[in-house]
Each structure stands twice: as C-alpha cells, then as structure tokens.
C-alpha positions in Angstrom: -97.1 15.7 30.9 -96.7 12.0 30.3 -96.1 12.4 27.1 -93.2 15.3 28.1 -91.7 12.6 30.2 -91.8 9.8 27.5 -89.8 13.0 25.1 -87.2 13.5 27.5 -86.5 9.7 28.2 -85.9 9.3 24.9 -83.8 12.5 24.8 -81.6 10.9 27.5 -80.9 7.4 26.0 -80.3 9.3 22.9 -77.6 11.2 25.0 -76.9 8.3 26.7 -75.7 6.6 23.2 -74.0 9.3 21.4 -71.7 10.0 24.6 -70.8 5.9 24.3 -70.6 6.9 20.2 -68.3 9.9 21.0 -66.2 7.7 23.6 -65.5 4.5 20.9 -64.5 7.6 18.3 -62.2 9.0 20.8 -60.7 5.5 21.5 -60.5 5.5 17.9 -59.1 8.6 17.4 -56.5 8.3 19.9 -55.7 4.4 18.0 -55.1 6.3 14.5 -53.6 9.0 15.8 -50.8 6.7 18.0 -50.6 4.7 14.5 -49.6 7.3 12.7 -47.4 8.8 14.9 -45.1 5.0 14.5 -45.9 5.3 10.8 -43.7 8.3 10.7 -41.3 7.4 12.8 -40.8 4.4 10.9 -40.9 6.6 7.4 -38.6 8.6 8.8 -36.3 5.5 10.1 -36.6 3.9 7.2 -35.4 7.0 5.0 -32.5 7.4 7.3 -31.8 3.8 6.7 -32.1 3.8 3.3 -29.7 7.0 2.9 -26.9 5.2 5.0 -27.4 2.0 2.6 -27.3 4.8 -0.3 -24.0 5.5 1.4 -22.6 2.4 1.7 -23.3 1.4 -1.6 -21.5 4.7 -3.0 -18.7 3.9 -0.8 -18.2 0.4 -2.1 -19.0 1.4 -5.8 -15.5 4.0 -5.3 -13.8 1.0 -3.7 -14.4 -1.1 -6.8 -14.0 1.5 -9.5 -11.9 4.2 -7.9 -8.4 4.7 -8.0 -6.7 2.8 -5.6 -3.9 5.5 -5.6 -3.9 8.8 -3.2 -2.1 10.6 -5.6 -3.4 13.7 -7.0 -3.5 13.9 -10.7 -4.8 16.9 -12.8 -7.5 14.7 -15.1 -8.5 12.1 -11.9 -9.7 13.8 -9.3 -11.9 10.3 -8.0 -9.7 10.1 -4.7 -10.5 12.6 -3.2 -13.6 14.6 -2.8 -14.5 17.8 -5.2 -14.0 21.1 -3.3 -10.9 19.9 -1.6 -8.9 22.5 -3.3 -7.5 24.5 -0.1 -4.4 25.3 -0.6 -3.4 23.6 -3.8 -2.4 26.7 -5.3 -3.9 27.1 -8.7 -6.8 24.5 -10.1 -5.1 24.9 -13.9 -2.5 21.9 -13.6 1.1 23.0 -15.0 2.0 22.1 -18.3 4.7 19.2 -18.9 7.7 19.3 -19.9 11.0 21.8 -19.5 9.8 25.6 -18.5 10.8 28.5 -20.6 12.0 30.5 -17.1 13.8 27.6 -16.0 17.6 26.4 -16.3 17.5 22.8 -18.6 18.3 19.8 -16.7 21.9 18.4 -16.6 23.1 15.9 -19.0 23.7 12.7 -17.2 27.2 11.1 -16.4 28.0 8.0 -18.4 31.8 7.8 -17.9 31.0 4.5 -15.6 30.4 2.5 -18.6 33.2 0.9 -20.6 33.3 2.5 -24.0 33.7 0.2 -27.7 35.5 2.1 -30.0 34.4 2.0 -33.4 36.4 3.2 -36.4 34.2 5.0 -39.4 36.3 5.1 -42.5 35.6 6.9 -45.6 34.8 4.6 -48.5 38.2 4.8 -50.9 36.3 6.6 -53.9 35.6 9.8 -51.7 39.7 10.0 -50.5 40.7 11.7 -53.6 40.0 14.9 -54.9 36.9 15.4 -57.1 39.2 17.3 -59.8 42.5 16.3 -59.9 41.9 13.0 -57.6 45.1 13.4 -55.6 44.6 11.0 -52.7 43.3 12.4 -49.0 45.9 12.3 -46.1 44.8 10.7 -42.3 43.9 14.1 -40.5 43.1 13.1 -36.6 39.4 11.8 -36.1 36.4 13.6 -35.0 34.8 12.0 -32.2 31.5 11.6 -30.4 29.3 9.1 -28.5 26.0 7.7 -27.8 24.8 5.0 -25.5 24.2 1.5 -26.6 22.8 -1.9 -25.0 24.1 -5.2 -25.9 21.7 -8.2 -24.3 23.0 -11.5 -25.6 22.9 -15.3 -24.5 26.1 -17.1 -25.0 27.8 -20.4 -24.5 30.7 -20.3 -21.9 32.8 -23.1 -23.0 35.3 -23.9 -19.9 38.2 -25.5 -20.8 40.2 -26.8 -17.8 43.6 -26.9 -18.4 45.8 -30.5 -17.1 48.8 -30.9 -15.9 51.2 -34.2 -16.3 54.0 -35.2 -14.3 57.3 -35.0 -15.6 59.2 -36.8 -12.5 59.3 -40.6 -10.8 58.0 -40.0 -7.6 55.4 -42.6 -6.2 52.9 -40.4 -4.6 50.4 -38.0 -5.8 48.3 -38.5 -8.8 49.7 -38.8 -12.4 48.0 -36.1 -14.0 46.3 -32.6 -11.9 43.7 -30.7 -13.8 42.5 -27.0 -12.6 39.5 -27.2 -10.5 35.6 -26.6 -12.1 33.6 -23.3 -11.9 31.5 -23.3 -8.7 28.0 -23.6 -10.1 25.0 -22.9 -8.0 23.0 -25.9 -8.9 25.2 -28.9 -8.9 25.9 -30.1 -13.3 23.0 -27.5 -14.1 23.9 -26.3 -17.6 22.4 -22.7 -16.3 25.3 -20.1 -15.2 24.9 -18.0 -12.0 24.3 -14.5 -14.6 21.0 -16.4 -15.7 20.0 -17.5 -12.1 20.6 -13.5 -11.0 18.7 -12.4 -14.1 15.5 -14.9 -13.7 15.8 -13.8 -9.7 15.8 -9.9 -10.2 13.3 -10.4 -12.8 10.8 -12.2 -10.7 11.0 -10.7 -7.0 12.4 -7.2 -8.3 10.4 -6.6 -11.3 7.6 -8.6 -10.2 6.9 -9.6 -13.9 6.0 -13.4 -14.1 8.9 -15.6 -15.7 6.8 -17.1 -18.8 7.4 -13.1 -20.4 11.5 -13.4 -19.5 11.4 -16.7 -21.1 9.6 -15.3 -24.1 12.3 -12.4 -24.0 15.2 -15.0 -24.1 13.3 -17.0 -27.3 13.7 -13.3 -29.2 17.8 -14.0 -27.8 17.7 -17.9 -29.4 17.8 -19.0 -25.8 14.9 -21.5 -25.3 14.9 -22.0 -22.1 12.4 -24.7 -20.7 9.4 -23.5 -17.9 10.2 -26.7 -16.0 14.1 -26.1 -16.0 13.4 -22.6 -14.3 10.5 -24.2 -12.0 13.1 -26.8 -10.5 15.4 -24.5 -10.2 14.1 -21.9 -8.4 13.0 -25.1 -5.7 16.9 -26.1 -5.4 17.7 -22.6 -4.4 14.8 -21.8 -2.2 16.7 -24.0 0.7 20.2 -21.7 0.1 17.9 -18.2 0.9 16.2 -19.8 3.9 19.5 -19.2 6.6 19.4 -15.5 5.2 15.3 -15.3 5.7 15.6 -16.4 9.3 18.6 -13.7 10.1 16.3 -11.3 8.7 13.8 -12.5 10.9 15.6 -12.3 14.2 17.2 -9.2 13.0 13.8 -7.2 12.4 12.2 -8.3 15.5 14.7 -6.6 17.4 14.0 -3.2 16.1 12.8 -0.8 18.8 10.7 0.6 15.8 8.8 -0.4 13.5 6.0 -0.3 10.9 3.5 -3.2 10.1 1.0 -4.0 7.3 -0.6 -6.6 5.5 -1.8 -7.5 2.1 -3.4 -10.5 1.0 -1.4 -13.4 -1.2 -2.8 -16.1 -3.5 -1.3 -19.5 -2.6 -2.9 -22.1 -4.9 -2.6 -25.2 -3.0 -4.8 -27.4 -0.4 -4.0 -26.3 3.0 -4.8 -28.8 6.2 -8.1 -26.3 7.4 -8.3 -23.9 5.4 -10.7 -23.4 2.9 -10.0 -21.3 -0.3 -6.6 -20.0 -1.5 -6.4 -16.4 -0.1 -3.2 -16.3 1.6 -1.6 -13.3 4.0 1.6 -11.7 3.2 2.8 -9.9 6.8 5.3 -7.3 6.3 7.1 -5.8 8.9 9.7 -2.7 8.3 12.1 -2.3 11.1 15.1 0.2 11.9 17.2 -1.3 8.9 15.8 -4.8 7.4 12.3 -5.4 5.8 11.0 -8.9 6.8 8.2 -10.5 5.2 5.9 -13.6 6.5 3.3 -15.9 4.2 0.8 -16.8 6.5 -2.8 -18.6 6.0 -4.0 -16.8 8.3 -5.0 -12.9 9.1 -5.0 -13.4 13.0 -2.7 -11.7 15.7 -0.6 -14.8 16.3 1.7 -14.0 13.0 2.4 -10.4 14.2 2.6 -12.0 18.1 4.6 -14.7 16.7 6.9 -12.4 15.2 8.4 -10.7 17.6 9.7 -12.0 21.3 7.5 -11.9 24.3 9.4 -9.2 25.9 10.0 -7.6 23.0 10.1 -3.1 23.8 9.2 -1.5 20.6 6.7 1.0 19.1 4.6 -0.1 16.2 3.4 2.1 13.5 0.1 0.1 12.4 -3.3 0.9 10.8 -6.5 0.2 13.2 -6.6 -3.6 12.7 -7.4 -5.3 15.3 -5.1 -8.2 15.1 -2.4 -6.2 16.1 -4.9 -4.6 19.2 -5.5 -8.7 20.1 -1.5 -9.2 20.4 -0.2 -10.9 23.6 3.0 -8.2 24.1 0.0 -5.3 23.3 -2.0 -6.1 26.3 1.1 -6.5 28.6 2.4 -3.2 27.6 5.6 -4.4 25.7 4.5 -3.6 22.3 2.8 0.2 22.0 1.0 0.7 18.9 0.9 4.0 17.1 -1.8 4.2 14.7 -2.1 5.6 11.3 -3.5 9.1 10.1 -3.6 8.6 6.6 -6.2 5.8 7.4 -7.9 8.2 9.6 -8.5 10.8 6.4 -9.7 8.0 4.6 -12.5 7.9 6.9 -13.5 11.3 5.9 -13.3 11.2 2.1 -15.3 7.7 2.0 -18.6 9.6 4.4 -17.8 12.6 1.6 -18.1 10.6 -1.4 -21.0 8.1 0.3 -23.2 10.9 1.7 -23.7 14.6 -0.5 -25.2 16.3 3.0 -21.9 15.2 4.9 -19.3 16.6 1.7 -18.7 19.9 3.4 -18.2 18.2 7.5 -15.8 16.0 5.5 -14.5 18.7 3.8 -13.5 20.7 6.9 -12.1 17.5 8.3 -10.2 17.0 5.7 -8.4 20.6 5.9 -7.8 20.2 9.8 -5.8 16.9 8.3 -4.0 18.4 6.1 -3.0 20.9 8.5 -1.9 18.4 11.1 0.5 17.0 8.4 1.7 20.7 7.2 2.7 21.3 10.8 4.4 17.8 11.7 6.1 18.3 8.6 7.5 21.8 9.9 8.7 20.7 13.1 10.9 17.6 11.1 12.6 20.4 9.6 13.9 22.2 12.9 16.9 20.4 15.5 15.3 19.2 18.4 16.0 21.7 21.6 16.6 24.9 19.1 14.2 27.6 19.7 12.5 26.9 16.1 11.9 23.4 16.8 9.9 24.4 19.9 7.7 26.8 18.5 6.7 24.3 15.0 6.4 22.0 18.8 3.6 24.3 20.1 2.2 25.0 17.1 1.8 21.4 16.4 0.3 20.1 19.5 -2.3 23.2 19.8 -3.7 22.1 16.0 -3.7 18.2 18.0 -5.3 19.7 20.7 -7.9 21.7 18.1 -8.6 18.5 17.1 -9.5 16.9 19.9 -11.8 19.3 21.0 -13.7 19.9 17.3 -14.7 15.5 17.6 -15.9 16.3 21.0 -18.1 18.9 19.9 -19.4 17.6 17.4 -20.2 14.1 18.9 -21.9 16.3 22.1 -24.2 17.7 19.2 -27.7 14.8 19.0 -28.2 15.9 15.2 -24.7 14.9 13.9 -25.5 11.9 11.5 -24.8 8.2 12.3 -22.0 7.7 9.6 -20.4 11.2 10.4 -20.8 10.2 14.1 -19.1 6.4 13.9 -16.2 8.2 12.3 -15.5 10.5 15.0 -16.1 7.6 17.8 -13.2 5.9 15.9 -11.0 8.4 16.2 -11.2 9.5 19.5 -11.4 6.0 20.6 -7.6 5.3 19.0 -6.4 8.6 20.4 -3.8 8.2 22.3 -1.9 5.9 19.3 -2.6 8.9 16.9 -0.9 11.2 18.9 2.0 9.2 20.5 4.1 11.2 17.8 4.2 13.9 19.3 6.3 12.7 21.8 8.6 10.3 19.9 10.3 11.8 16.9 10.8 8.7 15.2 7.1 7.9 14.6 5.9 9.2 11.4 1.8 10.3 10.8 1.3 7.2 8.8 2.2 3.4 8.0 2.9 4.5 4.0 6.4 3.5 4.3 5.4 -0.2 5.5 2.5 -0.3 2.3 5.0 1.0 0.0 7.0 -2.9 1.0 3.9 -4.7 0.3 3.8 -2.9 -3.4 5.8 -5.3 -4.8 3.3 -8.2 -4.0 0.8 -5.9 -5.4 2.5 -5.8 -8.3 3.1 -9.6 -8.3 -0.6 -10.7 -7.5 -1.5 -8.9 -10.3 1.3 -10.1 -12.9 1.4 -13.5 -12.0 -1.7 -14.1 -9.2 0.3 -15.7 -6.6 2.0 -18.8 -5.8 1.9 -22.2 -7.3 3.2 -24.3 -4.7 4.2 -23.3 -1.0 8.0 -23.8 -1.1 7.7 -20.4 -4.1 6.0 -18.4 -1.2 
C-alpha cells in the first residue's frame, strides 16, 4: 500500500511537470505563431512595396527614355500604353505619300514673287540650216518658270547728295546736305536687314547665332561674335516699353492659359544657388507674355496679374498657382488640365502590368470625354444640336465621377491606382468648370505649345549668358 502511495505521488509530480511543460510550449507556441503571423505581413508589405518602387522606377525609366511627344506615330508606340487601340480605326498605318483614289494636290501660287527674266539664245552655229545654212528668223519665245533663291551680303554705299548756295543772303548755312539713313545702333556698320535677320534667327528659329554666323562666312560676310553680342545688349533697352505693354495687356485678359518650363540663366544670382532659371508663360485673349524668373513660386504668376484681377485660368495641377493670393480670394478661378489628368493613367499603365487594363479603361472614358467636348464645339450654342452634344457631354462627366467613386469605395484597389483617382476627384470642380464656360478648352496644350520655342532654344543653345539676353 505504501508502496501504491509512493507510485502515485510520483505519477502526480510527473503530471504536475508535464502540465507546466505543455503550458511553456503553449506560451511558446502562441510566441511563434504571433511571429509568424508579422513575418507575413511584413512579406507581404514588403512585396507590395517593392512592386510600387518597381513602378516608380518603370515610370521614371519612360520619363528618361520615352518620347516626350503625345503624338501617335505608326513605328513609336512608347507614349502610350499597348492595347490602347479603341477606336483607331485600323492598326496597319497608311502608306505615305499621294493615294491612287484621291484628287493630286494643287500647285501652289507664286505670282507674289517678282519674276527675273532671263533670255536663252541659241548659239549662232545652230541658226542656220543644217543643208543649205540659210540663217533662222526670231519666232516668239517659249516660256516657262521655276523658283529660285538669291541670299547675298552686300555693301550699301550711301551717298548723300549736297547742296550749295547760289545767292548772298547772310543766314542759313553755306552748303545743305540730305539727311543720313536712320540706323538702329548709332555709327554701327550693321544695317537694320541684318539686325531683323540675326533677330528672327535667334527668338523665331531658335537656332543659336554661332551657326547664322557660320552661314554668313559661306556669304564672305565675317561677321564678329562680339559685334552681334553688343548688339543684341543695345537693343534689348528699345524692346523693353513693348515687353511691359505686353505685360499690362495680358494681364487684363478675362482668360487665360498658364505654364511653365524651366530656363538656363548662367550667371551668379544674389540667393540662389545653381543656374536653373523659370520661364512663366502666360497666353491671354490676344497677346502671349513671357516672364524669366529665378524662382518656381506663386508670387510670379501672383505678381503677374492685378490683385482684383476677374479671370479664369487654364493651368495644370501645380500648386503655385493653388498658393496664389487672387486664388484664395476668389478673383482668379483655376480650371485645370485633362490632358495632365490622362497622363496619370498611362504612367500607373506603363509602371505597373496588373494595373494596364484599369488604366486602359480609363483611358477610353478620356478619350470619350474629349470625343464629346469636341462634338458640342461643333454645334451654336442655344440650337437644339448643341443641347443634345450638351447632355451627352455632361452624363459621360457625370459617368465619370461616379466610376472614381466606385472604385475608391472598393479596399482592394491598389495604392498607385488609388492616389490617381484621389487626385482627380480632389481637382474636380476645375476639371469640369468647362462645361459651363465655352471658352475653356480640356487642356493647357495651347499655353505649352508657347513654351516650345524655349524648348527648342534650351536645347540649341542651353540658355542665357548673361541676364540682360533673358
């Protein structure tokens, strides 16, 4: 019995231990199991991470070594995203040139141009008769023409003509000779024809002026870098009454458009660091003004236009222009762009594969929007067409509207897919204010197509040299 007793003691400290064994492995259990549980979640974080960096860096790769043009071309197909063939009609792009079915183009008018008449006689051993060689008489001409160019530097020697008196009176001078040729730059040996040309060549062409100065050395006119350089600084002053009118004319348009592009300026400027430079441009009801600024900051756009100014700005989503003064008192009402809006869509379509076909869609709804705006532009405002291309237009807004909402409400939608749609519902109301103002257009293209030229420019030349050829 004792020995029963000792057996079952034993039993229970055994039981004792392996319930405080079982416990720890349960603590430890739960532990691993809790562990685990974060390890995922962080896999699965950092996968989702790593795809949006995947993104990014696809998106950035496009904006290095894509076409910067959204022009469709037949063989470069890198702006926009594969698939987005909707309504393009056939994929086989149309062959150049004239079409068999079609009626040949015109030939161009050229009676403008002052004509040279040039005589072609026949050498005097072919005006006789091969057999008997009685001599050929003058029979009318046979005439036609083609278009030449003649480019040539010459010397324009003035010779002002004087005058001598023939009589005794005391007054007046002896002699009266004709007055000089106005030149723009005072004894410059330079006529106003080569000022125009060197003008139109630089801020027209946008070509820098060593290649017109190589041109001119073909012509025998050496012309000196320095010569031009000083120039171009005397006549800066004469433009500057015509760039402020500009100025105060522009910011008077009840419309207008707005963009930026950046401008190389290669001098030290009092706090700023670098050389990178911003060239504002503003296109109003009739003028175009431009502004070189240091800065990227609301105060040139503020700046620009009067404190109580009343217009309607067609801008992309910067937020300088959000940030200006006449903005948040209501003066100033921004419209903002679609076409910057699309881009949205094709960069999450290139960036992420999973997304192409959202992007896709989104892309067609664009496309739509612009097919219908484009319709209602055709049609006189009040006639029974223009309201029904009206309707049609602002159900596809509304379509719109409610698709983002939809899709946001949705907690699966991706981060990058989601961020787009949070951007444009939160600029809503200056993407739509079209539909209620006919002169605002879908997009700011008209204001970038200004700032080509300094595109052009930056790229020709880099920038400016000195502040004064800003």
């Amino acid at each position: 019995m004792r020995e029963l007793r000792r057996e079952v003691l034993a039993l229970r400290q055994e039981v004792v231990s392996l319930r405080r064994d079982n416990f720890d492995l349960r603590k430890e259990v739960g532990y691993w199991k809790s562990m685990h549980a974060r390890a995922v979640d962080r896999e699965r974080q950092l996968e989702a991470e790593v795809e949006q960096l995947r993104g990014e860096n696809r998106k950035l790769q496009d904006q290095l070594f894509g076409r910067r043009s959204e022009k469709d071309l037949p063989e470069d197909r890198s702006n926009h995203l594969d698939g987005d063939e909707e309504d393009r009609g056939s994929t086989q792009p149309a062959k150049r040139g004239q079409r068999k079915d079609r009626p040949g183009p015109k030939r161009r008018d050229y009676n403008h141009l002052p004509v040279v008449e040039e005589i072609r006689e026949l050498p005097q051993n072919r005006r006789v008769c091969p057999q008997c060689a009685a001599g050929f008489a003058p029979n009318d001409t046979e005439d036609s023409e083609q278009i030449e160019i003649d480019v040539r530097a010459y010397r324009r020697r003035i010779r002002r003509r004087r005058y001598r008196r023939t009589c005794d009176c005391p007054a007046g001078p002896r002699t009266v000779t004709a007055p000089p040729v106005p030149k723009l730059i005072p004894k410059g040996l330079l006529g106003v024809s080569v000022w125009v040309e060197i003008l139109l060549d630089k801020f027209s062409s946008h070509r820098p002026t060593e290649r017109l100065l190589r041109h001119w050395r073909w012509l025998e006119l050496d012309v000196a870098p320095g010569t031009v350089a000083d120039g171009l600084k005397r006549l800066e002053p004469l433009f500057q009454p015509l760039h402020e009118a500009l100025l105060e004319r522009n910011a008077e348009s009840t419309f207008a458009q707005a963009d930026e592009t950046r401008w190389m300026v290669f001098i030290d400027h009092e706090g700023k660091s670098g050389h990178q430079w911003w060239l504002w441009v503003f296109l109003g009801t009739d003028t175009v003004a431009y502004r070189l600024d240091p800065g990227r900051s609301h105060d040139v756009p503020e700046g620009h236009f009067p404190a109580d100014a009343s217009v309607v700005m067609m801008v992309d989503r910067y937020a300088a222009y959000k940030a200006m003064g006449q903005v948040k008192t209501g003066t100033v009402i921004l419209a903002f762009c679609w076409a910057h809006v699309r881009r949205d869509f094709v960069k999450v379509g290139k960036g992420w594969e999973t997304s192409k076909p959202w992007a896709l869609a989104w892309l067609q709804r664009i496309r739509a929007l612009y097919r219908q705006y484009y319709e209602r532009r055709k049609h006189e405002a009040g006639s029974a067409a223009f309201a029904a291309a009206d309707a049609h237009l602002r159900q596809t807004v509304t379509a719109l509207r409610e698709q983002a909402e939809t899709e946001l409400a949705d907690s699966k939608l991706p981060t990058h897919a989601r961020k787009v749609l949070v951007s444009l519902l939160g600029h809503w109301a200056g993407l739509t204010r079209f539909l209620d103002d006919r002169r605002i257009p879908l997009d700011n293209n008209a204001s970038e197509r200004q700032a080509r030229g300094a595109a052009l420019g930056r790229k020709n030349y880099y920038g400016s040299g000195a502040l004064w050829s800003g």
